[in-house]
PDB file with one MODEL, atoms N, CA, C and O in Angstrom:
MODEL        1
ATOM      1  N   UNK A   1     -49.336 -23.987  27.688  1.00  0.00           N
ATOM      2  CA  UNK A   1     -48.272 -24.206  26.742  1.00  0.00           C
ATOM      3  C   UNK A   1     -47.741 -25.625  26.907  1.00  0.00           C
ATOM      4  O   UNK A   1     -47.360 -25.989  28.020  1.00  0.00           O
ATOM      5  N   UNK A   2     -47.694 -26.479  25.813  1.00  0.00           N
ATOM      6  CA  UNK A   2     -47.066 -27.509  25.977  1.00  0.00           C
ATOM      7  C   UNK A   2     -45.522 -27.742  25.886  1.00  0.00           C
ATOM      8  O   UNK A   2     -44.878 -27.146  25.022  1.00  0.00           O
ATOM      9  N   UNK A   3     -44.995 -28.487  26.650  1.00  0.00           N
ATOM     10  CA  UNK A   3     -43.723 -28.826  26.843  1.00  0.00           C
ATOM     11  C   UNK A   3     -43.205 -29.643  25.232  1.00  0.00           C
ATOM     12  O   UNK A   3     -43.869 -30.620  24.886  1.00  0.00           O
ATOM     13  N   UNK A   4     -42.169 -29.239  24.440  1.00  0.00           N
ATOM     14  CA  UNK A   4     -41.613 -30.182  23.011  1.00  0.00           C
ATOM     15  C   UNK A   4     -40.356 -30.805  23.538  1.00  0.00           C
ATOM     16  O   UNK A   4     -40.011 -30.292  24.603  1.00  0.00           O
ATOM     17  N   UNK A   5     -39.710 -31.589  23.183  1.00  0.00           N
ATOM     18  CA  UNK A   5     -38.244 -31.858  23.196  1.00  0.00           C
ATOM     19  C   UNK A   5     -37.754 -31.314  21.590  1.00  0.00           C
ATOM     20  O   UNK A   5     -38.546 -31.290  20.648  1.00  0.00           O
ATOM     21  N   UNK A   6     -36.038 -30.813  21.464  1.00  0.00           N
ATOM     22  CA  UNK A   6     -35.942 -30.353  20.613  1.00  0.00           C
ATOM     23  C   UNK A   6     -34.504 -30.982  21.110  1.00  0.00           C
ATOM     24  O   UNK A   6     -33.906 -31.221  22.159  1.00  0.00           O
ATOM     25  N   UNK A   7     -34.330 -31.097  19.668  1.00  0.00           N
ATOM     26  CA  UNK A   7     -32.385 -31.183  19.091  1.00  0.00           C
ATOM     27  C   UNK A   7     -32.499 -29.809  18.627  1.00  0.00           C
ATOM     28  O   UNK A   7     -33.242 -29.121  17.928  1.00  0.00           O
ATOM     29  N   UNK A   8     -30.903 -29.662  19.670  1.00  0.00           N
ATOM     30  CA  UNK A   8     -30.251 -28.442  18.890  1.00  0.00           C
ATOM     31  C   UNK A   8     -28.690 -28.729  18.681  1.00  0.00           C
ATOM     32  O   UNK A   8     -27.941 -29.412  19.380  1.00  0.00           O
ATOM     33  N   UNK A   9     -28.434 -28.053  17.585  1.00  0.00           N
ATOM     34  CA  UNK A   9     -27.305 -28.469  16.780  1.00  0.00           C
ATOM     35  C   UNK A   9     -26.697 -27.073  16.434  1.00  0.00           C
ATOM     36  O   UNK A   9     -27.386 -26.129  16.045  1.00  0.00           O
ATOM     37  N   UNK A  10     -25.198 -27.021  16.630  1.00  0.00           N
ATOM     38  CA  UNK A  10     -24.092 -25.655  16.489  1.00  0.00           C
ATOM     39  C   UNK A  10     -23.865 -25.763  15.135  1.00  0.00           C
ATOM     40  O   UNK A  10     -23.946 -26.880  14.624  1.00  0.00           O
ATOM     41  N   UNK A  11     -23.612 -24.857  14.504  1.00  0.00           N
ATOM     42  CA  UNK A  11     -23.072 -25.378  13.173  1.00  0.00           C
ATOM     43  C   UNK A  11     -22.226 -23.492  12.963  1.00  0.00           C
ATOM     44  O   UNK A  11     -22.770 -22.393  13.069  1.00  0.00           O
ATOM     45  N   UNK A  12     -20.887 -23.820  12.672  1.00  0.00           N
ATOM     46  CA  UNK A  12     -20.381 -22.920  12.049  1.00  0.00           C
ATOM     47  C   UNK A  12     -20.272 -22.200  10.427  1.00  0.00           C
ATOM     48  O   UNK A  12     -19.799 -22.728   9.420  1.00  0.00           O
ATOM     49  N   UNK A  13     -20.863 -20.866  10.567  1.00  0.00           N
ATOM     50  CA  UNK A  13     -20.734 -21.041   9.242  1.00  0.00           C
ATOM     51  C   UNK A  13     -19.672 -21.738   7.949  1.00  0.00           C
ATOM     52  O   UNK A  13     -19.797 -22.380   6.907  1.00  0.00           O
ATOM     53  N   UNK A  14     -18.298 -20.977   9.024  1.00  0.00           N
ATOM     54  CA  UNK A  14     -17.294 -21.533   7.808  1.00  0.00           C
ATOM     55  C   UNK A  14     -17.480 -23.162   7.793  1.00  0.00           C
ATOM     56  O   UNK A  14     -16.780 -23.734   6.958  1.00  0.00           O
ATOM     57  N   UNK A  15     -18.215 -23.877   8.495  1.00  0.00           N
ATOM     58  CA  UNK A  15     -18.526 -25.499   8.381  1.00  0.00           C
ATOM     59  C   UNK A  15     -19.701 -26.236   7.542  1.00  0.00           C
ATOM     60  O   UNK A  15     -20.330 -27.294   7.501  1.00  0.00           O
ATOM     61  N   UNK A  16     -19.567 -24.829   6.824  1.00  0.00           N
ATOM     62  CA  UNK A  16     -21.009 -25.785   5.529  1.00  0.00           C
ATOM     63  C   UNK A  16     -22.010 -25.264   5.938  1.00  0.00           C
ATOM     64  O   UNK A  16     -22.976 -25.610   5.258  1.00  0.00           O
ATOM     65  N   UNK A  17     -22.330 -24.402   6.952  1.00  0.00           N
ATOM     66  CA  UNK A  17     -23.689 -24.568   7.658  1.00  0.00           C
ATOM     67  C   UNK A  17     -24.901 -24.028   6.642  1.00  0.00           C
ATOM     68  O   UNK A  17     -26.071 -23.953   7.017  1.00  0.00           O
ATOM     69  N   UNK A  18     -24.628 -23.807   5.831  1.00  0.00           N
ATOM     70  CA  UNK A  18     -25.659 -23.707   4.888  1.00  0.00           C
ATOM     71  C   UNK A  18     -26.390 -25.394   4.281  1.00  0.00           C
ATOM     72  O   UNK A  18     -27.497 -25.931   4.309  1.00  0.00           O
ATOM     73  N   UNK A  19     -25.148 -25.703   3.820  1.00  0.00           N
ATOM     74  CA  UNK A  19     -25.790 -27.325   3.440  1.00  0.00           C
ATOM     75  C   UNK A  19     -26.363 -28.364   4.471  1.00  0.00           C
ATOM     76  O   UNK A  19     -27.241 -29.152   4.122  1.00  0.00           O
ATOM     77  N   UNK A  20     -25.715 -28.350   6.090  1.00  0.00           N
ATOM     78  CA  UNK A  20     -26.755 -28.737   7.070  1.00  0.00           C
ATOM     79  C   UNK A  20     -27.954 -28.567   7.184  1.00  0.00           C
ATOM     80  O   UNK A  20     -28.861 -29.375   7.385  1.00  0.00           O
ATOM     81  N   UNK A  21     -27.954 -27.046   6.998  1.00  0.00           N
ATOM     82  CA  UNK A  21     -29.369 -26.918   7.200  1.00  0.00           C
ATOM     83  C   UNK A  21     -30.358 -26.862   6.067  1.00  0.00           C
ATOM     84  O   UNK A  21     -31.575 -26.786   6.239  1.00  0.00           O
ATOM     85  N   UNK A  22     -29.757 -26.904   4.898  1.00  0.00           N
ATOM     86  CA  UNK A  22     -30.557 -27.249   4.092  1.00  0.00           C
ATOM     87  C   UNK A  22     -30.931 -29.114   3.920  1.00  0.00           C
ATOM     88  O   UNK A  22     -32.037 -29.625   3.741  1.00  0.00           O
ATOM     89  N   UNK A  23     -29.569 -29.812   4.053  1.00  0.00           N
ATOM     90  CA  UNK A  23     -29.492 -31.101   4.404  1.00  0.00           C
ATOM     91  C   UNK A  23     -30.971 -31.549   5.343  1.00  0.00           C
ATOM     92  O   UNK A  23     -31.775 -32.405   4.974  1.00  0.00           O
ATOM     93  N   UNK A  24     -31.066 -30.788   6.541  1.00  0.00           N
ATOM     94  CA  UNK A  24     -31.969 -31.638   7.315  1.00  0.00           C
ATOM     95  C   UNK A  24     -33.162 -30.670   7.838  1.00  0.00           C
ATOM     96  O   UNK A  24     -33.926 -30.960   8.758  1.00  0.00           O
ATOM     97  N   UNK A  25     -33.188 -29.233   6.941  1.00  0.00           N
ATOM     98  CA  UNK A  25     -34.555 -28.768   7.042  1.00  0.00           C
ATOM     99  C   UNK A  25     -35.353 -28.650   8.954  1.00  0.00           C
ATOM    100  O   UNK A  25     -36.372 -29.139   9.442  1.00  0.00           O
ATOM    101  N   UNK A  26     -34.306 -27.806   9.496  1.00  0.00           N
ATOM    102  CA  UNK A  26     -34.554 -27.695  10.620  1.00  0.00           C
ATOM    103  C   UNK A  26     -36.076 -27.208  10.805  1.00  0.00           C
ATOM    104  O   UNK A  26     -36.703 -27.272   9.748  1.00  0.00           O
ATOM    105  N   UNK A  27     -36.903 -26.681  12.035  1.00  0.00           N
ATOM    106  CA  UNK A  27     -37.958 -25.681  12.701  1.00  0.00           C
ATOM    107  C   UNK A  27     -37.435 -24.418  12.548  1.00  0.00           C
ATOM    108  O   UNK A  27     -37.963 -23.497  11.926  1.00  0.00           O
ATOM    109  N   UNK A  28     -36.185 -24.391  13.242  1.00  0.00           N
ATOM    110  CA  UNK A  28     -35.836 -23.401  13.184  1.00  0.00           C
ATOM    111  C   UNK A  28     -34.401 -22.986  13.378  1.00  0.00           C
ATOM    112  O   UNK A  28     -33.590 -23.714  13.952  1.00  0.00           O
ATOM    113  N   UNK A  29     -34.036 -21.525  12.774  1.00  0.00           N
ATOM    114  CA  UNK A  29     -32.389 -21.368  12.818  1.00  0.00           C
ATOM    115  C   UNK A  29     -31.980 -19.904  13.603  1.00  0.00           C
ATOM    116  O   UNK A  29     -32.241 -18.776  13.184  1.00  0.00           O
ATOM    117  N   UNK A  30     -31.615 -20.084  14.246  1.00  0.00           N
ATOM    118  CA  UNK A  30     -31.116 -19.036  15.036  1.00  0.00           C
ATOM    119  C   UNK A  30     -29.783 -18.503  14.683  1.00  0.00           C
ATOM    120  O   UNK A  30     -28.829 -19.224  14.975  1.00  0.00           O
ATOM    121  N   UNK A  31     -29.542 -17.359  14.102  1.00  0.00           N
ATOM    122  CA  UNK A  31     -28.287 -16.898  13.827  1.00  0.00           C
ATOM    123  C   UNK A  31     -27.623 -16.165  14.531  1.00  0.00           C
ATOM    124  O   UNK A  31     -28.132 -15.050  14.642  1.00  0.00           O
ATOM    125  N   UNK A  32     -26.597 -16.316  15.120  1.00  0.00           N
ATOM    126  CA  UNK A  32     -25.915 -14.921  16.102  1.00  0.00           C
ATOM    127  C   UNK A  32     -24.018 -14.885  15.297  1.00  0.00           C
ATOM    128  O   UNK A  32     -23.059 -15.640  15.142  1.00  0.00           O
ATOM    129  N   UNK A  33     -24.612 -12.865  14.883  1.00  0.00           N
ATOM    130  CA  UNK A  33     -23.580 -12.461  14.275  1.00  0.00           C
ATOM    131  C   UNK A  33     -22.875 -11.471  14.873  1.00  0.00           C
ATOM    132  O   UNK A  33     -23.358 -10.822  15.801  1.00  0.00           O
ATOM    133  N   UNK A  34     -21.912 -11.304  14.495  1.00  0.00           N
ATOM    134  CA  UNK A  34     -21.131  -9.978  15.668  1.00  0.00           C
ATOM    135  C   UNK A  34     -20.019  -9.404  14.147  1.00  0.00           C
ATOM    136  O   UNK A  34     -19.378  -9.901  13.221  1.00  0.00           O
ATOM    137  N   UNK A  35     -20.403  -7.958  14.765  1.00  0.00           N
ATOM    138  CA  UNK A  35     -19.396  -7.089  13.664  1.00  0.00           C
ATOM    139  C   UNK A  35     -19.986  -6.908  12.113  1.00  0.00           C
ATOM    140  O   UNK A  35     -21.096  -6.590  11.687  1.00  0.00           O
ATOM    141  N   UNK A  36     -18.834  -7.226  11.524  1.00  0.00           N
ATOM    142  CA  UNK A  36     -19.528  -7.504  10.128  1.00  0.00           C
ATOM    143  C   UNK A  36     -19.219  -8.858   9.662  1.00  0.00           C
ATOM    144  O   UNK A  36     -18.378  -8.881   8.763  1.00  0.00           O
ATOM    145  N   UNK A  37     -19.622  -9.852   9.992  1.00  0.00           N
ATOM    146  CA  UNK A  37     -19.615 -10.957   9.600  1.00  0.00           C
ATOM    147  C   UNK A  37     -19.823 -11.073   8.600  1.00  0.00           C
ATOM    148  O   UNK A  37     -20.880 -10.578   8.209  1.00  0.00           O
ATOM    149  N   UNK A  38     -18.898 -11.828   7.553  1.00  0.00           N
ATOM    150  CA  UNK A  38     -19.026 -12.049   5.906  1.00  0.00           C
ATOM    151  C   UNK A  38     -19.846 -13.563   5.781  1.00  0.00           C
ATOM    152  O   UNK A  38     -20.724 -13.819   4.957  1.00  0.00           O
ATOM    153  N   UNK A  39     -19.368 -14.378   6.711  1.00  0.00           N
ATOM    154  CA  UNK A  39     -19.548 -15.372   6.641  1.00  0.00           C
ATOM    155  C   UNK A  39     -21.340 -16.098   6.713  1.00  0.00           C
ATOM    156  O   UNK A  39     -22.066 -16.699   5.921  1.00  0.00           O
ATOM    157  N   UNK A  40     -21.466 -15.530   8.365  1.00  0.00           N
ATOM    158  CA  UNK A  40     -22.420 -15.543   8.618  1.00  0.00           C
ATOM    159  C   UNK A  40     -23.923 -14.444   7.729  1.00  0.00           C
ATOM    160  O   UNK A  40     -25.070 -14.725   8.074  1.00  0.00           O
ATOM    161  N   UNK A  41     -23.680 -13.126   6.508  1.00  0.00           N
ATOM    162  CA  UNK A  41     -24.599 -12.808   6.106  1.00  0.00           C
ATOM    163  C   UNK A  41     -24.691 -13.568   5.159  1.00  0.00           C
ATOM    164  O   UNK A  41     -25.807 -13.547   4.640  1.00  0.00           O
ATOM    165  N   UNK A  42     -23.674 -14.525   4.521  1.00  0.00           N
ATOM    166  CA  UNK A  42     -23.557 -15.328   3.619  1.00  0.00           C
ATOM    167  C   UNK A  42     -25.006 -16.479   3.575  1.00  0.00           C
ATOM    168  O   UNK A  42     -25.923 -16.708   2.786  1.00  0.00           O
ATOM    169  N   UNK A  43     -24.554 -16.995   4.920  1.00  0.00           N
ATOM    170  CA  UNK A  43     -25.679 -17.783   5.542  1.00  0.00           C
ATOM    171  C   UNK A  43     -26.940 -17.632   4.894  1.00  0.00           C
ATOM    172  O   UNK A  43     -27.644 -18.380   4.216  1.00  0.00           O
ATOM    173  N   UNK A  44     -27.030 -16.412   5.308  1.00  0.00           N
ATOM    174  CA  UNK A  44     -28.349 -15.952   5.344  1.00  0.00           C
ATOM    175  C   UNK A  44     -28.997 -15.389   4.338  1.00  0.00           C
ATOM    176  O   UNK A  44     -30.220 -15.286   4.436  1.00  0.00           O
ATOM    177  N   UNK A  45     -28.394 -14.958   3.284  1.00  0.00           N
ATOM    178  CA  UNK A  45     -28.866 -14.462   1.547  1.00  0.00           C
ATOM    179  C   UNK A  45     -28.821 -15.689   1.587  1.00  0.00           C
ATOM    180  O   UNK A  45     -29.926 -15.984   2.042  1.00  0.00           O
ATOM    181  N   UNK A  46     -28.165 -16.796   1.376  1.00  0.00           N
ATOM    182  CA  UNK A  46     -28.652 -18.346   0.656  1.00  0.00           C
ATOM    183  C   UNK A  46     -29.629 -19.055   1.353  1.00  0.00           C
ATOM    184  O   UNK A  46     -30.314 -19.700   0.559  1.00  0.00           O
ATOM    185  N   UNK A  47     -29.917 -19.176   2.326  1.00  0.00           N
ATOM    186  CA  UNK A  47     -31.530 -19.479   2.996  1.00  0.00           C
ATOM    187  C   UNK A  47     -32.737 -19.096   2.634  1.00  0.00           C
ATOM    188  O   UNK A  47     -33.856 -19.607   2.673  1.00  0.00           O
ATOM    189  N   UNK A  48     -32.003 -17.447   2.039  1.00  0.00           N
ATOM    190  CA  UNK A  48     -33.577 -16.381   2.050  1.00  0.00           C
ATOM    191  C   UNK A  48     -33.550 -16.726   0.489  1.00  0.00           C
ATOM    192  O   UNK A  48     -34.730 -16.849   0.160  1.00  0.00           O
ATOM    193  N   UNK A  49     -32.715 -16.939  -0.626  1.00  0.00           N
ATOM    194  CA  UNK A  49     -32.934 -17.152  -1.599  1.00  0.00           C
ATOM    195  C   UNK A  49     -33.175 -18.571  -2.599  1.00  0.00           C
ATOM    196  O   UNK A  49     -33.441 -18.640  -3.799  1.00  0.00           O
ATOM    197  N   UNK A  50     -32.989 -19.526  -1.692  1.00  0.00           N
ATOM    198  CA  UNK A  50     -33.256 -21.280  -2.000  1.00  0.00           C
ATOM    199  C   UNK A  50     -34.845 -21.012  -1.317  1.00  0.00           C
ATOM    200  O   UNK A  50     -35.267 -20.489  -0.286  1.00  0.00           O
ATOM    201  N   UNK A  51     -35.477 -21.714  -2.567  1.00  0.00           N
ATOM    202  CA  UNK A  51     -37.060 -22.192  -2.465  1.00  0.00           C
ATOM    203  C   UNK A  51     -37.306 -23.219  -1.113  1.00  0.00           C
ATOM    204  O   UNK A  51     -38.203 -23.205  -0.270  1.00  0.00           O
ATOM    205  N   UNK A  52     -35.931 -24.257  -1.301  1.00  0.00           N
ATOM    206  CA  UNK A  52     -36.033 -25.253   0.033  1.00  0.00           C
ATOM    207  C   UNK A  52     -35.848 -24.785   1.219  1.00  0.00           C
ATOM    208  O   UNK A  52     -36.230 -25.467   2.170  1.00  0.00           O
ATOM    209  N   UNK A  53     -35.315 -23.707   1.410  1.00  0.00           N
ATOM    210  CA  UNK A  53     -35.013 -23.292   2.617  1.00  0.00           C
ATOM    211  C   UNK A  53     -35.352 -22.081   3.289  1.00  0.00           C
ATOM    212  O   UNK A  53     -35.263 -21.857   4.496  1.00  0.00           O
ATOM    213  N   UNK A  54     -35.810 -21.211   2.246  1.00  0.00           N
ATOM    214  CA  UNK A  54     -36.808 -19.801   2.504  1.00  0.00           C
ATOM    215  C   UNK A  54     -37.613 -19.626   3.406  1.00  0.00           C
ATOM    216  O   UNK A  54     -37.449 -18.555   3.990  1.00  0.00           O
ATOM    217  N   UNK A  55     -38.816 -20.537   3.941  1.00  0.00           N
ATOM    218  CA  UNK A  55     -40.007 -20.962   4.602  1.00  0.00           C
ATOM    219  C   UNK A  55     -39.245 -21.103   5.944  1.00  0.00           C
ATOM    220  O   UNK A  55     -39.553 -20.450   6.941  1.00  0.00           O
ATOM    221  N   UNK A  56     -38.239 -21.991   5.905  1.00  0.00           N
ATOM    222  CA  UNK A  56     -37.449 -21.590   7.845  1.00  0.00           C
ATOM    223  C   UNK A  56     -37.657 -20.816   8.519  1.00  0.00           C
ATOM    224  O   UNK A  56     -36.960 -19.899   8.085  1.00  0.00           O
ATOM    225  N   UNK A  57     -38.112 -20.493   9.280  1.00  0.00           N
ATOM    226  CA  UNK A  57     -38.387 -19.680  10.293  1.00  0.00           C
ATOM    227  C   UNK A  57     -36.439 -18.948  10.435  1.00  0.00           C
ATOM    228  O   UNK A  57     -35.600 -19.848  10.401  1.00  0.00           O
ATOM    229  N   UNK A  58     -35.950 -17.709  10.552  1.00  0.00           N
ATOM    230  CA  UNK A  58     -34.685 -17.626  11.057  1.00  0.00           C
ATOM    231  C   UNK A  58     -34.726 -16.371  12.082  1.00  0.00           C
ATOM    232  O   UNK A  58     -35.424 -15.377  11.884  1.00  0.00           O
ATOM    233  N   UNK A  59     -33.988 -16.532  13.066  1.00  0.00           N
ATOM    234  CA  UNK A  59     -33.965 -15.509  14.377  1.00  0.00           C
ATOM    235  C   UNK A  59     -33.028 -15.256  14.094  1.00  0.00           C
ATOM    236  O   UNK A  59     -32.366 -16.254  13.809  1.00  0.00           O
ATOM    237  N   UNK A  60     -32.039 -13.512  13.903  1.00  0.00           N
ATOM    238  CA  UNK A  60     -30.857 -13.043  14.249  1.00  0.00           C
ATOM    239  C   UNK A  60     -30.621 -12.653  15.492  1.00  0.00           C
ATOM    240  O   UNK A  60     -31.495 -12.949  16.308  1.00  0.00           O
ATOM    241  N   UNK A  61     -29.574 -11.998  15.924  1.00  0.00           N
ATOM    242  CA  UNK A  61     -29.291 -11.626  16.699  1.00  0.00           C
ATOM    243  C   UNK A  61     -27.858 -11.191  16.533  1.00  0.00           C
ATOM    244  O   UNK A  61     -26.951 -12.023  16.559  1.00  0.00           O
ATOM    245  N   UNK A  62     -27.583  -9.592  16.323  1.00  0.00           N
ATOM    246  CA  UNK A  62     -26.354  -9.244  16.418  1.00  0.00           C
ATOM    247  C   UNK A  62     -25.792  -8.392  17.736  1.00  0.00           C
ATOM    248  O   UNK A  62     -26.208  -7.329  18.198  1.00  0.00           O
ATOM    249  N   UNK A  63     -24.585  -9.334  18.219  1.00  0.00           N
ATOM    250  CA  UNK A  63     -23.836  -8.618  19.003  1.00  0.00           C
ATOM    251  C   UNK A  63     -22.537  -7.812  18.491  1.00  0.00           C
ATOM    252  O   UNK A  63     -21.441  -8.182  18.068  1.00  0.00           O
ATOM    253  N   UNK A  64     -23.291  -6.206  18.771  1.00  0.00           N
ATOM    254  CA  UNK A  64     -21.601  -5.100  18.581  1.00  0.00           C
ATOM    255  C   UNK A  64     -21.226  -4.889  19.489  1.00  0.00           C
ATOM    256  O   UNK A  64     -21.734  -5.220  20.560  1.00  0.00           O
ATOM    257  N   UNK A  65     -20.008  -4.142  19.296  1.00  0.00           N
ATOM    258  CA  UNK A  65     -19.128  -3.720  20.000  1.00  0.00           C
ATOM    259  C   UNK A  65     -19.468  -3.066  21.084  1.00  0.00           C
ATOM    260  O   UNK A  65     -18.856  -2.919  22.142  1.00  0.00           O
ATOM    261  N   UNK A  66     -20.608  -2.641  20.700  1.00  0.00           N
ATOM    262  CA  UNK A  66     -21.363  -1.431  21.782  1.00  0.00           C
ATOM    263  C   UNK A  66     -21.536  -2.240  23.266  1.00  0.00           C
ATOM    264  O   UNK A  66     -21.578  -1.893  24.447  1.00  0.00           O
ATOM    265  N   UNK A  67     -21.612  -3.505  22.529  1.00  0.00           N
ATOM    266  CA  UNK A  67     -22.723  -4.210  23.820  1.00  0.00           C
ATOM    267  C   UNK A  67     -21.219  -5.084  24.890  1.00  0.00           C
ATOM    268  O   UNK A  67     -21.350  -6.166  25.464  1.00  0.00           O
ATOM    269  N   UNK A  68     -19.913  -4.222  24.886  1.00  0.00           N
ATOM    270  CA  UNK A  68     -19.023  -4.197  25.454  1.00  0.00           C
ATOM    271  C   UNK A  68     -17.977  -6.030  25.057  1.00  0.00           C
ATOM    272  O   UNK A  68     -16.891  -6.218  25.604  1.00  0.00           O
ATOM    273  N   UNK A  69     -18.563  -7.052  24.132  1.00  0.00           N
ATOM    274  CA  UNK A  69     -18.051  -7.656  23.827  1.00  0.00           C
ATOM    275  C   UNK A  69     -16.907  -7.281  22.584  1.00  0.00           C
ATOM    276  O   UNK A  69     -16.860  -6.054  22.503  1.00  0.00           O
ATOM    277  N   UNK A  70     -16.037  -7.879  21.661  1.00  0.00           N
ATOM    278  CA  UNK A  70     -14.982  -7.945  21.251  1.00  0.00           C
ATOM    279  C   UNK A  70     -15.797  -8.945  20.030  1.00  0.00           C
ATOM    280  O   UNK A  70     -16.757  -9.650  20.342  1.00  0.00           O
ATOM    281  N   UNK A  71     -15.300  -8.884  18.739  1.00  0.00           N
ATOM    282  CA  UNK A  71     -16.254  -9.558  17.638  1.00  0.00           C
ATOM    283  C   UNK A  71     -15.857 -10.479  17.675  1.00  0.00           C
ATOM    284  O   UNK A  71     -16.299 -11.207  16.786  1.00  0.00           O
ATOM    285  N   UNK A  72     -14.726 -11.201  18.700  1.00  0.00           N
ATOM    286  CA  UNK A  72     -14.908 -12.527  18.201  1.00  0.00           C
ATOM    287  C   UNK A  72     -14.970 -13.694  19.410  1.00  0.00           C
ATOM    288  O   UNK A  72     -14.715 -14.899  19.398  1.00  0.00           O
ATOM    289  N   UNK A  73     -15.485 -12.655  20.593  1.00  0.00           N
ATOM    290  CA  UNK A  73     -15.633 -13.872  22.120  1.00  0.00           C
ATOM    291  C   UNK A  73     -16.207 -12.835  22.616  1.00  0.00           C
ATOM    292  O   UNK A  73     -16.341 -11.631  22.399  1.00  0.00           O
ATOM    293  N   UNK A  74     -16.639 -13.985  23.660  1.00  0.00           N
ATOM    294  CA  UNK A  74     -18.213 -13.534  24.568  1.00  0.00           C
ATOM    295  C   UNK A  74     -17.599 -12.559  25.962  1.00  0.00           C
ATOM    296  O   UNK A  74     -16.619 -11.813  25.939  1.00  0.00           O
ATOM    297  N   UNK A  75     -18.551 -12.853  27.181  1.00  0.00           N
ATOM    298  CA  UNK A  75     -18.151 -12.394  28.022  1.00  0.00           C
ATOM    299  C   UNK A  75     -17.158 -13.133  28.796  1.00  0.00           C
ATOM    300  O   UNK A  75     -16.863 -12.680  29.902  1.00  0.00           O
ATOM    301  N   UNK A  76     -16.612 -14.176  28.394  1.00  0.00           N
ATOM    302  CA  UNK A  76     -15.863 -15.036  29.274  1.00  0.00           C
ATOM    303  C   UNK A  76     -14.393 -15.117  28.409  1.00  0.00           C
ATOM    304  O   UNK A  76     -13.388 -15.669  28.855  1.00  0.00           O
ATOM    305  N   UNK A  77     -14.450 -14.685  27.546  1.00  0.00           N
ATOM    306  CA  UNK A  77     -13.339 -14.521  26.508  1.00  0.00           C
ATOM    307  C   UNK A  77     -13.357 -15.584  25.410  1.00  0.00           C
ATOM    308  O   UNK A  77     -12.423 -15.723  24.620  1.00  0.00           O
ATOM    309  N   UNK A  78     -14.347 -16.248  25.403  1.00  0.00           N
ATOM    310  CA  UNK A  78     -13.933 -17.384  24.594  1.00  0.00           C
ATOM    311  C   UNK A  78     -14.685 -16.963  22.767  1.00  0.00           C
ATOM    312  O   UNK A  78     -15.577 -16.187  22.422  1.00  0.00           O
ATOM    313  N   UNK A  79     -13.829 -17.874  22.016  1.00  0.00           N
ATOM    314  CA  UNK A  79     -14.236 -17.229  21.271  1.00  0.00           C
ATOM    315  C   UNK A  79     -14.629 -18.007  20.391  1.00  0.00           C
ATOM    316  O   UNK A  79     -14.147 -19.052  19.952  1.00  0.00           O
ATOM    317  N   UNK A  80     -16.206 -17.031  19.975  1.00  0.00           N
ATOM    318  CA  UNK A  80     -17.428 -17.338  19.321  1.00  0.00           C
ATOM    319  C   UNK A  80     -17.524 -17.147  18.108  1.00  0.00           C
ATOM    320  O   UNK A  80     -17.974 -18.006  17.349  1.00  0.00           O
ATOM    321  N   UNK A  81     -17.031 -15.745  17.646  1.00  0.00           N
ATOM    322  CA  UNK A  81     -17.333 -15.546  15.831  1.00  0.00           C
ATOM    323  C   UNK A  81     -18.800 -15.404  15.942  1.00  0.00           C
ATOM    324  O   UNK A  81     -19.416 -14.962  16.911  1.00  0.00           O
ATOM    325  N   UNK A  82     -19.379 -15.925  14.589  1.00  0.00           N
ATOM    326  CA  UNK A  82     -20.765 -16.051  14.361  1.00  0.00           C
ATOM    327  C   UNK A  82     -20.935 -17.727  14.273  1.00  0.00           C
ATOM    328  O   UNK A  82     -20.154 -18.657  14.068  1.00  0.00           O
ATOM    329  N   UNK A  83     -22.278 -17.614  14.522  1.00  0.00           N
ATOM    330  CA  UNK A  83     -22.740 -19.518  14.793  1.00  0.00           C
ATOM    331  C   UNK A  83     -24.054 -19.406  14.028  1.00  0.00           C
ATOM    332  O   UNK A  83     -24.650 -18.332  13.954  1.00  0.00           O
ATOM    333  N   UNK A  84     -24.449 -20.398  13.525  1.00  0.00           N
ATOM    334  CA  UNK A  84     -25.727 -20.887  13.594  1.00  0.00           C
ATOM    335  C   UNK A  84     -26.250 -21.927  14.187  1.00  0.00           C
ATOM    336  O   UNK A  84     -25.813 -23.036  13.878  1.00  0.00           O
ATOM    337  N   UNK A  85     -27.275 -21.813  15.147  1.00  0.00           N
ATOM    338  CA  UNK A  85     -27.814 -23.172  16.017  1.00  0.00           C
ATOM    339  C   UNK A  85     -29.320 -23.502  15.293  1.00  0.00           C
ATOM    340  O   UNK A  85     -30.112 -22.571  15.151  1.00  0.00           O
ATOM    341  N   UNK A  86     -29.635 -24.723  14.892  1.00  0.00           N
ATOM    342  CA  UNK A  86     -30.417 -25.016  14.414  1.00  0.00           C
ATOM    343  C   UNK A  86     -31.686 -26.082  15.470  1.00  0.00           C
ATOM    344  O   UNK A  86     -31.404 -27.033  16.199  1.00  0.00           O
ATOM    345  N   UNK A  87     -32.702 -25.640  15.264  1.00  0.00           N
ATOM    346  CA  UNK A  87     -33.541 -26.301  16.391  1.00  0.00           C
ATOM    347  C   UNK A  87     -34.342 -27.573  15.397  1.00  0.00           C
ATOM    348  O   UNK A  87     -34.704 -27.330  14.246  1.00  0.00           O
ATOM    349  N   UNK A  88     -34.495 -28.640  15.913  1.00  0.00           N
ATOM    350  CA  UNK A  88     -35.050 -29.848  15.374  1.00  0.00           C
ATOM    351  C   UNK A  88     -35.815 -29.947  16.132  1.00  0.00           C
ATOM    352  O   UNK A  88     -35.637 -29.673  17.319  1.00  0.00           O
ATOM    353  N   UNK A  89     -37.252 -30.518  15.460  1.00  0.00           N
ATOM    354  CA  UNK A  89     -38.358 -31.040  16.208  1.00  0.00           C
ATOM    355  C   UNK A  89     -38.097 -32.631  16.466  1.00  0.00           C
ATOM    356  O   UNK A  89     -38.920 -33.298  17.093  1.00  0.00           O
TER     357      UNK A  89
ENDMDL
END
């Protein structure tokens, strides 16, 4: 396996993160949602439905309640919401 360097970049949904990543056409987008995020499925119907941005590769990942966190911080209390991190080649 070869070793890549990669930019990775946070982007909140409520921060445009749709137009970032359509802006600069990441590798790839990693989404992590918790609860029922409005924001963050938002994200993600407009990725899956733009021609430019469909082909992205996107990883979810939802954390519930189950999994003993709180919908809007981690295990350390801080608080997360939903994010999208975008990976650059």
């Amino acid at each position: 396996m070869c070793a890549v360097d990669h930019d990775v970049v946070l982007v909140e949904p409520t921060d445009h993160a749709y137009s970032h990543i359509k802006q600069i056409q990441p590798d790839l987008v990693i989404v992590c949602l918790s609860g029922d995020d409005v924001d963050g499925c938002r994200v993600l119907s407009m990725l899956a439905l733009d021609r430019e941005t469909s082909t992205i590769p996107v990883l979810t990942h939802l954390t519930s309640l189950a999994d003993g966190f709180t919908e809007s911080s981690d295990s350390n209390g801080d608080d997360i919401g939903s994010m999208a991190t975008v990976v650059l080649n």
